[in-house]
C-alpha positions in Angstrom: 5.7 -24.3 -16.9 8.1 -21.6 -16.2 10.0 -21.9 -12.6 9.8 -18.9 -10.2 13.2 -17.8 -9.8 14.7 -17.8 -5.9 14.8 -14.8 -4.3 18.1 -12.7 -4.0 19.3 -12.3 -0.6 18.9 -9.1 1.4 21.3 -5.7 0.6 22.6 -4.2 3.4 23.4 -0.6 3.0 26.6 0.0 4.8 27.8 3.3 5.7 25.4 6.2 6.2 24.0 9.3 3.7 26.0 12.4 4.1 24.0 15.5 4.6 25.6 18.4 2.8 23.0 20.8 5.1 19.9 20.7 6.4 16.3 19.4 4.3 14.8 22.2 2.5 11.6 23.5 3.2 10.1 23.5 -0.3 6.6 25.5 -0.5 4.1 26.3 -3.0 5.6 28.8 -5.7 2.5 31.0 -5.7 0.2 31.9 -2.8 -2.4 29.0 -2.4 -5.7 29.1 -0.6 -5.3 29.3 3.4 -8.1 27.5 5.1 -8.7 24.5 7.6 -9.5 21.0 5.2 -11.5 18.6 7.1 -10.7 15.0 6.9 -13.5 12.0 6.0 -14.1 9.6 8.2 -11.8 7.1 5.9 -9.0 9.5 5.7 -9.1 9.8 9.6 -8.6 6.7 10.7 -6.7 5.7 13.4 -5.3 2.7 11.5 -3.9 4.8 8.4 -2.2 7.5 10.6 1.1 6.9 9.2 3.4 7.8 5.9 3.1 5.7 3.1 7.1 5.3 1.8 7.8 4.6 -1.3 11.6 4.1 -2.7 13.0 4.3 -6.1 15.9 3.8 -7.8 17.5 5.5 -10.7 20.1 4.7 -12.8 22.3 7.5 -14.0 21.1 8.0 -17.4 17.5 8.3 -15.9 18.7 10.6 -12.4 17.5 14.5 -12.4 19.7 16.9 -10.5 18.1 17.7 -6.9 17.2 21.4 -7.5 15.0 20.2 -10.7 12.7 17.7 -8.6 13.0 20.7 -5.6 11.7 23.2 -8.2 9.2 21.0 -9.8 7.9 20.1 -6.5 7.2 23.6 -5.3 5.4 24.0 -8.7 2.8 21.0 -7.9 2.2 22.1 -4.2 0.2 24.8 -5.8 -2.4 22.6 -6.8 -1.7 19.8 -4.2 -1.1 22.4 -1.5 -2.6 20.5 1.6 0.6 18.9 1.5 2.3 21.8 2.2 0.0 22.3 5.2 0.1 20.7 8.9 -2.5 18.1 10.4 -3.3 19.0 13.8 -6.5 18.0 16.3 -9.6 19.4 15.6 -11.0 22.6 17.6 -14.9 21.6 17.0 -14.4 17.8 17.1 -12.8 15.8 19.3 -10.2 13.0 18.2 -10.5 13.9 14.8 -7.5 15.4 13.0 -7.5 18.4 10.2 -5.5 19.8 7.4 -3.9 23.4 8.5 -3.5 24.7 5.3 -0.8 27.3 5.6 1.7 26.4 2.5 4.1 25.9 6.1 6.1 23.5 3.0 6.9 20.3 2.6 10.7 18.8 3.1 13.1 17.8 1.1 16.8 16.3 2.2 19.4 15.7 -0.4 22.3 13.5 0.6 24.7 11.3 -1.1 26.2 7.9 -0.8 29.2 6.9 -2.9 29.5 4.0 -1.8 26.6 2.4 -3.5 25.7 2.2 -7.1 22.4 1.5 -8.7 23.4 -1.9 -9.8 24.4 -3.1 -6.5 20.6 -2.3 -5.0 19.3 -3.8 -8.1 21.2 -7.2 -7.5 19.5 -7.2 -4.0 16.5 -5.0 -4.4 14.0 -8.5 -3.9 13.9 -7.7 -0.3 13.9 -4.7 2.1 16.4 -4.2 5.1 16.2 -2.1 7.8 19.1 -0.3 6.9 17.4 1.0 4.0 15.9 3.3 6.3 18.6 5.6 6.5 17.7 6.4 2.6 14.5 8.4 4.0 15.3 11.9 6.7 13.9 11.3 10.1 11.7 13.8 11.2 12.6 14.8 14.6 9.1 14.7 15.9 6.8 14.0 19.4 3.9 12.9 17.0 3.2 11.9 14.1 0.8 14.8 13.8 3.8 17.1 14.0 5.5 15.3 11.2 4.9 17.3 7.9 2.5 15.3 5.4 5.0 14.8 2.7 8.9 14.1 3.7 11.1 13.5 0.5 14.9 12.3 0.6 17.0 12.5 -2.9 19.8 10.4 -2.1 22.7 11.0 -5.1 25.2 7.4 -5.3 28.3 6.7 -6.6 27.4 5.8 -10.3 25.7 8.5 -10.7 22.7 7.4 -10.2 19.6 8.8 -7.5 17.4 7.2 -4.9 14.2 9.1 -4.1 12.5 8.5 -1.3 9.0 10.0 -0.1 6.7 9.8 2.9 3.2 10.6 2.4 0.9 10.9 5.2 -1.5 8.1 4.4 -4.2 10.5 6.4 -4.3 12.8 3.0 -4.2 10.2 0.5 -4.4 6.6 -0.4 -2.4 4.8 -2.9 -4.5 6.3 -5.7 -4.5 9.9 -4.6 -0.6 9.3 -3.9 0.4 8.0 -7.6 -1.7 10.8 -9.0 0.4 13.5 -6.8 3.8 12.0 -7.5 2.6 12.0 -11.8 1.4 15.5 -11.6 5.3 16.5 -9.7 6.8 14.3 -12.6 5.1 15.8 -15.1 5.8 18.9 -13.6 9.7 18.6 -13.6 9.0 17.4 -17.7 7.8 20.7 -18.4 10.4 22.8 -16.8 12.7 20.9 -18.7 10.9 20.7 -22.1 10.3 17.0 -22.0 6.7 16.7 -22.4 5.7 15.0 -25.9 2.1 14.9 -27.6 1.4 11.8 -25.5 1.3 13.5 -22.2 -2.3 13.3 -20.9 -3.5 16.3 -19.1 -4.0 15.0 -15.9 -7.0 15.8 -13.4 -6.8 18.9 -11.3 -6.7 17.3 -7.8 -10.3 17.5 -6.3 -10.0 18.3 -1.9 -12.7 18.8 -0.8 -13.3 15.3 1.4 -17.7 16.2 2.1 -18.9 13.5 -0.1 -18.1 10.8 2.0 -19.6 12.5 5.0 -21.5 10.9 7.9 -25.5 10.8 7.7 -27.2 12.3 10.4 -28.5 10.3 12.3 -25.7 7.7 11.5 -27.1 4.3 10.5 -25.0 1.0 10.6 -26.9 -1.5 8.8 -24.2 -4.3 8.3 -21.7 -6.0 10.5 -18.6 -4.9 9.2 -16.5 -7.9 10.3 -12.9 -6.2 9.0 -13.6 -4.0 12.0 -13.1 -5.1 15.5 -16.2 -5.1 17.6 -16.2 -2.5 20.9 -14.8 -3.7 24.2 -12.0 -5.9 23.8 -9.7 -7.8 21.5 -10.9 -8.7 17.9 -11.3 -13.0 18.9 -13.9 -12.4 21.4 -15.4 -9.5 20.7 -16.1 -10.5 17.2 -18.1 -13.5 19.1 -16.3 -15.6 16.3 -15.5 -18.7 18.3 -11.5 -17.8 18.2 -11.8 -17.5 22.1 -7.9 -16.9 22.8 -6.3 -18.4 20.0 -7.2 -15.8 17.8 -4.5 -13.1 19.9 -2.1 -15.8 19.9 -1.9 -15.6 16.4 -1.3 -12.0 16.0 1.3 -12.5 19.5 3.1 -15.1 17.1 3.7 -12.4 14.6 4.8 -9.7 16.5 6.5 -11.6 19.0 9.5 -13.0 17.1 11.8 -12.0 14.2 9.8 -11.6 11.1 11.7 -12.3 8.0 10.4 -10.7 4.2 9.4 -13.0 1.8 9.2 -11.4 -1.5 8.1 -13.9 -4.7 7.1 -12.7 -8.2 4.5 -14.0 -10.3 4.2 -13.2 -13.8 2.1 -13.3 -16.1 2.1 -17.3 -16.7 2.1 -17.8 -13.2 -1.3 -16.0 -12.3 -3.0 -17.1 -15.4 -2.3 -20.8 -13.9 -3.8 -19.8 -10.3 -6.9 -18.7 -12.6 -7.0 -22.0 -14.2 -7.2 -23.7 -10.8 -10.7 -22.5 -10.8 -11.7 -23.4 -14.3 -13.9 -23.9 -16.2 -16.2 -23.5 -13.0 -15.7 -20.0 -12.0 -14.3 -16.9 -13.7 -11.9 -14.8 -11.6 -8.9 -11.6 -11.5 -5.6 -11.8 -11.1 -6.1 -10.0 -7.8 -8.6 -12.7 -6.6 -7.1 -15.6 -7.8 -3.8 -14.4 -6.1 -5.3 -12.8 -2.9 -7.2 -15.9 -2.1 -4.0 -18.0 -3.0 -1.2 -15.9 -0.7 -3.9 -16.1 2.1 -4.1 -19.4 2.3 0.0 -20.0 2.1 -0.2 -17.6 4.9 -2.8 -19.8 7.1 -1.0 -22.8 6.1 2.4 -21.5 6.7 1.2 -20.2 10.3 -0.8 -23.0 11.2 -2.8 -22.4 13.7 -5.7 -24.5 15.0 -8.2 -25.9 12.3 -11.4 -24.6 14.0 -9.9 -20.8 14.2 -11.8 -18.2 12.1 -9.2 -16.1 10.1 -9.6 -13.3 7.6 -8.0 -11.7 4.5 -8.7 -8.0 4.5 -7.9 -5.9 1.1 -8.7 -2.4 0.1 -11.7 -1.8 -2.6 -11.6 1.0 -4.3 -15.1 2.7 -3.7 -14.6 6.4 -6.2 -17.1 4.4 -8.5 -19.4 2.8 -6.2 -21.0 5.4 -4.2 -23.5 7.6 -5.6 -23.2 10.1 -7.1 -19.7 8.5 -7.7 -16.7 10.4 -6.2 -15.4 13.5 -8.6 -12.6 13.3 -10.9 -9.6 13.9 -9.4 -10.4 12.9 -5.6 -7.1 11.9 -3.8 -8.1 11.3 -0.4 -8.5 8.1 1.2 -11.2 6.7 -1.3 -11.0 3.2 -0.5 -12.5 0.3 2.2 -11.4 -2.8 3.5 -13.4 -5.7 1.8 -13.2 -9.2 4.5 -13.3 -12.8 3.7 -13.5 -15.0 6.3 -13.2 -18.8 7.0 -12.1 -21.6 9.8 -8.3 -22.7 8.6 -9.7 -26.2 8.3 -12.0 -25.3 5.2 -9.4 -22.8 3.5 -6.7 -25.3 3.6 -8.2 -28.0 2.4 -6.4 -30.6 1.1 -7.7 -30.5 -2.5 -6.1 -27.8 -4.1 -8.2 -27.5 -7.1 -11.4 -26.8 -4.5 -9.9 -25.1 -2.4 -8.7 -22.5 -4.7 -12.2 -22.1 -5.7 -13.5 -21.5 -2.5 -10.7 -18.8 -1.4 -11.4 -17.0 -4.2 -15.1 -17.1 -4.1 -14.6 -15.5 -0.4 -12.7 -13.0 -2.0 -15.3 -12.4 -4.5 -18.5 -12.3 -2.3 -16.2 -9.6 -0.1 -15.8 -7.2 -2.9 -19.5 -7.5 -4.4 -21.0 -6.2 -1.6 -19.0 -3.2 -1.2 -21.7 -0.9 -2.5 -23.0 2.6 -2.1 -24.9 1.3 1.4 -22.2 -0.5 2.3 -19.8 2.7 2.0 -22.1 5.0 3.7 -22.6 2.4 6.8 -18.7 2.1 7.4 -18.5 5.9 7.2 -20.9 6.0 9.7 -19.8 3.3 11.9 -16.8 5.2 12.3 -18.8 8.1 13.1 -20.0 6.1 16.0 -17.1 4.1 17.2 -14.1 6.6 16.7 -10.9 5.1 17.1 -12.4 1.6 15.5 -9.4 -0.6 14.3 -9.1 -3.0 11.8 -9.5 -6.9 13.1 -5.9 -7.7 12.9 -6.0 -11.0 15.3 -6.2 -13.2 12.4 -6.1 -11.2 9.5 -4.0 -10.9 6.5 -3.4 -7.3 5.2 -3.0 -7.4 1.6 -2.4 -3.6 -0.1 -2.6 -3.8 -3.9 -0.5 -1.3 -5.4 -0.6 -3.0 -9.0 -2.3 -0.8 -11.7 -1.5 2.6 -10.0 1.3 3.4 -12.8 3.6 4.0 -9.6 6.3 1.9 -11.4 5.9 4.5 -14.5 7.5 7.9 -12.6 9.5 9.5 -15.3 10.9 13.0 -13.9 12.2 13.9 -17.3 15.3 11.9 -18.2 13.2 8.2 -17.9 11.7 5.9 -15.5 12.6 4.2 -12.5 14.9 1.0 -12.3 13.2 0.1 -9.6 9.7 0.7 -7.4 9.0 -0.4 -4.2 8.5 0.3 -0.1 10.8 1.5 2.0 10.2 -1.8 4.7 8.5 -4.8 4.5 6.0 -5.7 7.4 3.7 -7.6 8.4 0.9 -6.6 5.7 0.9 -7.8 2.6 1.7 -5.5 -0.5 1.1 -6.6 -4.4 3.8 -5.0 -6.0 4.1 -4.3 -10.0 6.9 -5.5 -11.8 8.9 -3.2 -14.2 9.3 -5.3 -17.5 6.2 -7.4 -17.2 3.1 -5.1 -16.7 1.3 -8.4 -16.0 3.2 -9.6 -13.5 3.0 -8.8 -9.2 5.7 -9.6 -6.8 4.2 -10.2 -3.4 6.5 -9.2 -0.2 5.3 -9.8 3.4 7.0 -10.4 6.6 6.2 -13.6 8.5 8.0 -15.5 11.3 11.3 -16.5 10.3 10.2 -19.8 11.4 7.6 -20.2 9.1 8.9 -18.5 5.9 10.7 -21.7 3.9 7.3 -23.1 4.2 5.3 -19.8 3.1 7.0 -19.8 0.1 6.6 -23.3 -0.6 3.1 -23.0 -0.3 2.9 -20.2 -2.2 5.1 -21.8 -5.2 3.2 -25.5 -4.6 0.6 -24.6 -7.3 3.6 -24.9 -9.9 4.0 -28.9 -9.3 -0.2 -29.3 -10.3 -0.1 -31.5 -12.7 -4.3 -31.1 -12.7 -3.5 -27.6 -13.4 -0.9 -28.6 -16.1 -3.8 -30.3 -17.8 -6.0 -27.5 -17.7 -3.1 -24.9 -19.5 -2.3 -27.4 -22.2 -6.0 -28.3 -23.0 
């Protein structure tokens, strides 16, 4: 079995982007509809109100001059033209936010760096650094409800070659809604310049309206909802979970010293090996075999107390499990956090082979009963308990953005060289791989402390010799 390669070390961006003026304030090409777009109770959570930010990398042969992707952009905004708009608090409801739809524009900042090509971030793409950061404009802002919902940064190097960079307020869309904007402004630029082919599908008109996933009236909670921390104090002892204080400890550990990224890739032979750990005895994903797998590395790695209940929450994609299922085209925040939970003791068990099995089967059990009731209850319970925030005391926050066809963005001239965030933190992200469709790299942050031994748990599985049995049989 194939060895997983060691990770390239960190590129630091030296120097800094020079601005040739300021962003431009790109809006719709043709007057769109001016209203006020009221936000679900998913997309108005307290925990998503942030920018997701994405960063790619083009190589010159594939980079598109800035005023192309400017044009193209004002194009899509007609059709996706709450992100031209403003969030702001609601008049009728308090601590709820809305969309001001008033084509106000999104922004876009060009800016070059010739001091960097695209095959020096490519030699050290495995990893984000903070100085990546300067790759995105800063919004000069007292709130993040005064920052515009989409930010974009075209960032021309030396070779030739572009880095785009976008910010999209996570409030509007999730990772779904936000691949499905940035293909319809790709296709968009395509057309203008005449590179659409017989294989371009005709995508979905984007679908707003955000009433399907409304609250009953009354609201009824009818499960427990253990990804969400329970009212009146910190998510160990309100959860009545038996954490007592160790549970903030954990989540103290994290935040309280350097974290260092870990980013690993598994391909395709890699993951279908985590699968086999569970064979013949139960069938599993990709996702669930290596959800269940990076959760336990990260329990090991952390190693906290054996009787301390700790979770792995991951996003479920829910547009075909409520009823009537969610339209065509919906690209707001159409997702909810499915939890598995366990003491460390039983997740880290010392027999890999069962313990594999029983991770995964947690995983499993978390997604099957996200269902139409399920949906409807979390939507209400945050009807009831505005502000509710995710348990993070002894969670791992895994974000799957496999399968989403982000890695495919072709403006015109071809796709990216590379696809990834902006910054690593302390959640989780699955991240595709260009070249092997079947592959994911994982990249988290963890205590610098504890990453050596992350990865080793992570890249244990490869010594299995049971395993090895199991692929050659």
């Amino acid at each position: 079995m194939e060895e997983a390669a060691a990770p390239a070390a960190e590129l630091e961006i030296l120097g800094e982007c020079q601005y040739p003026g300021e962003p431009a304030v790109v809006r719709p090409s043709r007057p769109t509809p001016r209203h006020t777009l009221h936000l679900s109770n998913l997309d108005d959570q307290r925990f998503l109100r942030f920018s997701i930010k994405y960063l790619y990398v083009f190589a010159a042969p594939a980079a598109v001059p800035a005023g192309a992707l400017r044009a193209a952009l004002a194009r899509v905004l007609v059709d996706y033209y709450p992100l031209a708009g403003r969030l702001r608090p609601s008049d009728d409801d308090e601590g709820k936010l809305v969309v001001d739809c008033n084509a106000e524009g999104a922004l876009l900042a060009e800016a070059c760096l010739p001091g960097l090509t695209a095959a020096e971030f490519l030699r050290g793409r495995a990893r984000p650094h903070k100085s990546w950061r300067k790759l995105l404009y800063r919004v000069e802002a007292q709130s993040f409800v005064a920052v515009p919902p989409l930010v974009v940064q075209v960032t021309r190097l030396g070779c030739g070659g572009m880095i785009l960079c976008t910010a999209i307020n996570h409030c509007l869309c999730d990772g779904i809604g936000t691949a499905q904007f940035l293909h319809a402004w790709a296709r968009a630029a395509r057309a203008s310049d005449g590179a659409l082919d017989d294989g371009d599908d005709l995508p979905a008109p984007p679908f707003h309206d955000r009433r399907a996933l409304r609250p009953r009236c009354p609201p009824r909670v009818a499960f427990t909802h253990p990804e969400y921390n329970s009212c009146g104090g910190n998510g160990a002892v309100a959860n009545g979970n038996g954490n007592g204080n160790e549970a903030p400890s954990l989540l103290a550990r994290l935040l309280g010293q350097p974290l260092a990224p870990v980013s690993l890739t598994f391909t395709a032979a890699h993951l279908l090996r985590l699968k086999r750990q569970c064979a013949p005895s139960l069938k599993c994903t990709s996702f669930e075999a290596l959800a269940a797998h990076v959760w336990r590395a990260w329990v090991r790695a952390l190693d906290p107390p054996g009787a301390l209940r700790v979770k792995v929450l991951f996003s479920v994609n829910v547009r075909r499990r409520v009823k009537p299922e969610l339209p065509r085209g919906y690209y707001g925040n159409g997702f909810v956090l499915g939890c598995a939970e366990s003491t460390a003791a039983q997740l880290t068990s010392p027999s890999s082979s069962s313990a594999a099995r029983y991770g995964v089967r947690l995983v499993q059990e978390a997604k099957e009963c996200v269902d139409d009731d399920y949906v409807r209850s979390m939507v209400d319970l945050l009807e009831e308990r505005r502000g509710a925030r995710p348990d993070l005391a002894a969670s791992l926050v895994i974000s799957a953005w496999t399968r989403l066809g982000l890695e495919d963005l072709d403006f015109g001239a071809g796709t990216a060289a590379h696809m990834g965030p902006l910054t690593s933190e302390i959640y989780c992200v699955f991240l595709p791989v260009i070249g092997d469709p079947d592959g994911t790299t994982v990249l988290v942050s963890v205590p610098q402390a504890a990453a050596d031994r992350f990865q080793q748990c992570c890249l244990g599985f490869l010594k299995d010799t049971d395993v090895d049995a199991k692929l050659m049989s």
